[in-house]
N, C-alpha and C positions, 0 to 999 in steps of 0.2 A: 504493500500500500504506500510506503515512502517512496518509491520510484514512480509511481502513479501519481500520488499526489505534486510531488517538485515538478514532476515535466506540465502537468497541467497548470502551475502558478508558472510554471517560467513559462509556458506558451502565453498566459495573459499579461507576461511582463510589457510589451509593449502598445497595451490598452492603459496601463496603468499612469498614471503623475508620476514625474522626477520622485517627488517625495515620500512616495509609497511601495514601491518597487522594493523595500528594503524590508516592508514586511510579508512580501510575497517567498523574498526569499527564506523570511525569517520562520513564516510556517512551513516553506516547503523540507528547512534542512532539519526542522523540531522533529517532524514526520520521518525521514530518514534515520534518524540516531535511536527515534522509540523503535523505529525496524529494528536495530542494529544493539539496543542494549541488552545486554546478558549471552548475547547468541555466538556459538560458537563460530569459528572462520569456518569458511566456505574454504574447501578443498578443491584446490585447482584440481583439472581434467585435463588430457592431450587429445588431440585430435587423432584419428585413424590413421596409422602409416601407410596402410593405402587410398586413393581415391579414386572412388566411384563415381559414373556420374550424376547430374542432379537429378533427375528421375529414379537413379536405384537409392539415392541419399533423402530424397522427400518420401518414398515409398517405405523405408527404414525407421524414418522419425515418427509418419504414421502408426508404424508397425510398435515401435516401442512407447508410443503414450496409448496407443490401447492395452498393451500387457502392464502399463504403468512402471516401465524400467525406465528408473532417473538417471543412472550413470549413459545406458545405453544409447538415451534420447540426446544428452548434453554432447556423447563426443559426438553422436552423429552431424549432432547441428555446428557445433566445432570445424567437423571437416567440413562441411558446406561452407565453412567465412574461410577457411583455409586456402580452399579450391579455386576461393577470389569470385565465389555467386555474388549476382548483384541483390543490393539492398530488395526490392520488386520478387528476386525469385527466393530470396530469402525470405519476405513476409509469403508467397504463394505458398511453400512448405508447412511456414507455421501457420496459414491458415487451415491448410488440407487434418496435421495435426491435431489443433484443437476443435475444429469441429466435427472429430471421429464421434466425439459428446455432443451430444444436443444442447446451448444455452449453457457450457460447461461452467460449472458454477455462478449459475444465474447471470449468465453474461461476463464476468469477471476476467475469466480466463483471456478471453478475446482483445476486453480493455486491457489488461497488463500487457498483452502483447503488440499492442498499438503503441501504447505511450512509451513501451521502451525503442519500437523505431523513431519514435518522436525524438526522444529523449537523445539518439545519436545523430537525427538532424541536428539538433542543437549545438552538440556536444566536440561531433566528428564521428565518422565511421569508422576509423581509426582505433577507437576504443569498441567495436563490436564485440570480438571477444569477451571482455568483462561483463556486459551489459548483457547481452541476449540468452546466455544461458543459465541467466539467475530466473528467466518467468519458468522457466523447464519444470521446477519442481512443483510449481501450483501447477500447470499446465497436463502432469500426468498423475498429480493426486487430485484433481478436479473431480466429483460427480457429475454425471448427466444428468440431464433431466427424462433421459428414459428411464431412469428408476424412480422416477416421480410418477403418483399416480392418477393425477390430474390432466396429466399427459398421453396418460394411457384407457382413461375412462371419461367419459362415456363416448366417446370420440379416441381412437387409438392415433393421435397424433404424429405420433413415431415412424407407422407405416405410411401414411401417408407424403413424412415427408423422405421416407424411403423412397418410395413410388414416384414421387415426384422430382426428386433428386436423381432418378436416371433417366428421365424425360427431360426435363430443363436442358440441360446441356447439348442435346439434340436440335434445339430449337435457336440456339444464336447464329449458327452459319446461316441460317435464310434470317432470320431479321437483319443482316449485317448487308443485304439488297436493297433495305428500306430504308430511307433518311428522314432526317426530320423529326423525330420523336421528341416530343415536350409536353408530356402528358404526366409529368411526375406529379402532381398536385390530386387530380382525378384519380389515379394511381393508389395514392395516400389516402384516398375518401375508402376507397376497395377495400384495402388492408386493415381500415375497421370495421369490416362486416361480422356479421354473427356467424355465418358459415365458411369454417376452416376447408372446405371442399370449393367453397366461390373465390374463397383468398386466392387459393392455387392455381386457381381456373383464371383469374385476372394478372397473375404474374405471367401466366404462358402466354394470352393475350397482348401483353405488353411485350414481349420479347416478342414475337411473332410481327408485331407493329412495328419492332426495329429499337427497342427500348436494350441499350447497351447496359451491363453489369450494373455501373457505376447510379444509370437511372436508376436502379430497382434498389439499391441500398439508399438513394437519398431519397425515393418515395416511402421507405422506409423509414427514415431516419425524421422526416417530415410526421406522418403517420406517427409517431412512438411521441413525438413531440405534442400532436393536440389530443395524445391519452392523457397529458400530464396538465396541457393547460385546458380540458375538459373535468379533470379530477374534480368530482362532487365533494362538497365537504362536510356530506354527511357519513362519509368512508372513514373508519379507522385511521390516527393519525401514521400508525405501522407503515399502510399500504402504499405511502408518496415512496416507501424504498419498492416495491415491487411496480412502479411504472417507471421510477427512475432508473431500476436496473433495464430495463427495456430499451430505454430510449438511450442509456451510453451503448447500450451492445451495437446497436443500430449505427451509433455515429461510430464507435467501431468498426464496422465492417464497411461504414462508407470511404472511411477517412483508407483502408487498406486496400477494399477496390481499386479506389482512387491512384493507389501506389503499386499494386501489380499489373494495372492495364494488362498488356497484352503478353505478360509470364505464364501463363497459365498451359502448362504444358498437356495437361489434361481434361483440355475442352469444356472447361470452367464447371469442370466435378464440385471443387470445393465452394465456390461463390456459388453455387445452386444453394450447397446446403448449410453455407454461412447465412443466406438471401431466407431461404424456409425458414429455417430455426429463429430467426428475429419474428419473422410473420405470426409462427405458430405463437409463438410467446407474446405476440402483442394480442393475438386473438384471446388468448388466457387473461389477458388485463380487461375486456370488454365489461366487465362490472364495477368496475372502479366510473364509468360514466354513466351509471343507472342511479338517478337523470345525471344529466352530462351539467357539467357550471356551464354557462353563459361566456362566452368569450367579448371580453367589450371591446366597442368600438367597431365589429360589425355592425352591417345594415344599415349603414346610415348614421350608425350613434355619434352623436359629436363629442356628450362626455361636460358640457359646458359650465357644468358644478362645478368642476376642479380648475384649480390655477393653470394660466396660461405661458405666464411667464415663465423658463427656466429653469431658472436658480429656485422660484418657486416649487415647484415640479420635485425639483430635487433634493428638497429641504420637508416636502410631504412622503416623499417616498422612505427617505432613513426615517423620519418620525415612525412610520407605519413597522417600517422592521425594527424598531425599538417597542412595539408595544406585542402582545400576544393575537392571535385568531385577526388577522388582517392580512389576509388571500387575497380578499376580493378587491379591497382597497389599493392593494399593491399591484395589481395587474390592470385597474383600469387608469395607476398614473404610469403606467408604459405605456396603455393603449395610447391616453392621452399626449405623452410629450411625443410618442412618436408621426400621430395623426396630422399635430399640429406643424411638423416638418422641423422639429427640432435635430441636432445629429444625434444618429443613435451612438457614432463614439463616445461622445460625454454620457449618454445614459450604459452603454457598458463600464466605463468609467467607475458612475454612480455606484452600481450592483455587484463590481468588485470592492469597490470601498465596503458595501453592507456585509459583505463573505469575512474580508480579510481582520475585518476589528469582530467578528464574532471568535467563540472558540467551537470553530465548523470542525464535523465530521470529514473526511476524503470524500466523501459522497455531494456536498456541496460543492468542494474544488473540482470535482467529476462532472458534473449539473450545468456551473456556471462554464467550464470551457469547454464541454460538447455543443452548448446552446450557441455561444459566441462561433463556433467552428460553421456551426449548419446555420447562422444567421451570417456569416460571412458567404457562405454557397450560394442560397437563394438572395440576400441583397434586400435593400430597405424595400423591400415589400410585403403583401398581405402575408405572406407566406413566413415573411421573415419577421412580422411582426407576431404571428403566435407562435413562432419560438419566444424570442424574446417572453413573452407573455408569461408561457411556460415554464420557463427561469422563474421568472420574480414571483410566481405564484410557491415553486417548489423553496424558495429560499424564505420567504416568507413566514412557512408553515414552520422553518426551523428555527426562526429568529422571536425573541433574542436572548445569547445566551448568557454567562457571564460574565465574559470577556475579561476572564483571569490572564488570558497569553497575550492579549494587548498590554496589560500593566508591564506583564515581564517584556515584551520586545521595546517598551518604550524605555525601560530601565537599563538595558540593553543599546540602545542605543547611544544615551546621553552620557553612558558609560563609556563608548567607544568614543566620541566627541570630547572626552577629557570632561565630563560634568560631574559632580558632585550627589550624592543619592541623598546627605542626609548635611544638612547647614541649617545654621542659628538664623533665627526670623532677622528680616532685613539687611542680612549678608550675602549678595551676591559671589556664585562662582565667578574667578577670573578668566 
């Protein structure tokens, strides 16, 4: 989770102020060291002295997180960065991999595996080695969700996205005749249907119409997002973790599409059933909107209660995450600053400010930079504004807490600046 959460706060470092950037990193390395306290060293691994090529070395890595062998899976993937694979056929491996498991641990598996190629954009690739085969042991101790039973009743899920998983892949060489597809929005209405047999049936649809990989994980990813900013708030306050797992797996898989494009040596086996398993799993959240909340600012709404101005805007929104049970208040001053043509910059801005001085779970640093990811994709529009929405609704329900790690990073700081913690009333530090 400290590798997760830093690359997520370093990705929103440059949304952030000069002057706050200092706490992004200051949560992201808190997060790293609670990984890292008590725990034994990580025992380095060698790579294979011989090399295979990438088809028998993705076929291998498969092979060993289904038996759930950790040494066998890390040198595998070893010799695959050895061999000089690129970053693209390196994530198409680990995707094929972790989704031997359905939603392999709630999605999790997928995200860890994303944020650590993030994490080497960042960083350099250079350091592959050290990074990639720390997700290996969550990766092959992961559970599926076919040993869940919700998956398997009353609706066997599982086979379906068997079944379907050998079809799909069939289906992209003739869409790939067809140009033009921009139906990801429409797409996204599908994938909250009540029947897990119409979802499937609208995904083939879509490919067959020329909907390439990457559309289908950001109809996706779209889709997972107004599960969260439909979330009723008559639902268990629990439940905002089970659409949130949803919608990172989702940007998960987009954000990785994205970056194997065209590595997929095996006629996009594995993005079929990275693509289902989000879908199945978003169908399983359909009661989380029974009734669905109201998204404001459709139809018309203009919202004209709320302040117009800005700074306003932005001084109603932290009040609202300062106080408890203000959902709705909080997503209709996004509807509102973003309606009125305000930039959404300073309102990402705003909502990382509200994360960074709480003391947030990884699940918030998860929330706030998949949201910013897929509102960066779609762009200031309708689409982009219920993400957004969907952010400040999930941050909301968490806010506020007691922002003990802000006292210590401020102490922390004024610390490192040569300040004083403890002085006699009307003595200034020098």
């Amino acid at each position: 989770m400290g590798l997760t959460s830093l690359t997520a706060l370093a990705n929103l470092v440059p949304a952030l102020p000069e002057e706050e950037v200092y706490l992004a990193l200051f949560h992201g390395a808190r997060r790293v060291a609670a990984d890292c306290d008590g725990e034994a060293p990580r025992r380095e691994r060698e790579p294979l002295e011989s090399q295979p090529n990438p088809v028998t070395l993705k076929r291998w890595l498969r092979r060993w997180t289904n038996v759930r062998h950790r040494e066998a899976a890390e040198r595998t993937l070893l010799t695959a960065i050895a061999a000089g694979l690129s970053p693209a056929m390196l994530a198409d491996a680990l995707l094929a991999a972790a989704t031997e498991r359905a939603f392999a641990d709630t999605g999790h598996t997928l995200d860890f595996i994303n944020k650590a190629f993030e994490c080497l954009d960042l960083m350099g690739w250079e350091h592959a080695t050290a990074v990639l085969p720390t997700v290996v042991g969550q990766m092959v101790a992961a559970r599926g969700a076919e040993e869940s039973t919700a998956w398997r009743q009353p609706v066997d899920l599982i086979a379906l996205c068997e079944q379907a998983g050998s079809e799909l892949p069939q289906l992209f060489p003739a869409g790939r005749s067809v140009h033009g597809w921009s139906d990801c929005a429409a797409l996204a209405q599908e994938l909250l249907g009540d029947e897990p047999v119409r979802v499937i049936d609208a995904l083939k649809a879509a490919i067959r119409d020329g909907a390439a990989p990457a559309d289908l994980s950001r109809s996706l990813a779209y889709g997972s997002a107004l599960r969260v900013a439909h979330f009723g708030n008559a639902n268990e306050h629990g439940d905002w973790e089970t659409a949130h797992h949803v919608f990172t797996y989702a940007n998960a898989v987009d954000q990785i599409l994205r970056r194997i494009e065209t590595a997929n040596a095996d006629g996009h086996f594995a993005v079929a059933r990275g693509v289902l398993h989000g879908a199945m799993a978003l169908y399983l959240t359909r009661y989380l909107n029974v009734p669905p909340a109201r998204i404001p600012g459709d139809d018309g709404e203009q919202l004209d209660d709320l302040p117009a101005d800005v700074e306003k805007i932005r001084a109603a929104l932290l009040d609202a995450f300062d106080r408890q049970r203000q959902v709705d208040l909080a997503a209709r001053l996004v509807a509102r600053h973003l309606k009125l043509g305000h930039s959404p910059h300073s309102l990402i801005a705003t909502l990382a400010h509200a994360v960074l001085r709480e003391d947030a779970g990884f699940h918030a640093y998860q929330m706030l930079e998949a949201g910013v990811r897929q509102f960066t994709i779609w762009g200031n529009t309708e689409e982009g504004r219920h993400i957004l929405i969907a952010v400040a609704r999930y941050l909301a329900a968490h806010s506020p807490t007691e922002r003990a790690a802000l006292q210590t990073a401020d102490i922390a700081r004024r610390l490192m600046r040569g300040g004083e913690l403890h002085q006699e009333e009307g003595v200034s530090s020098s």
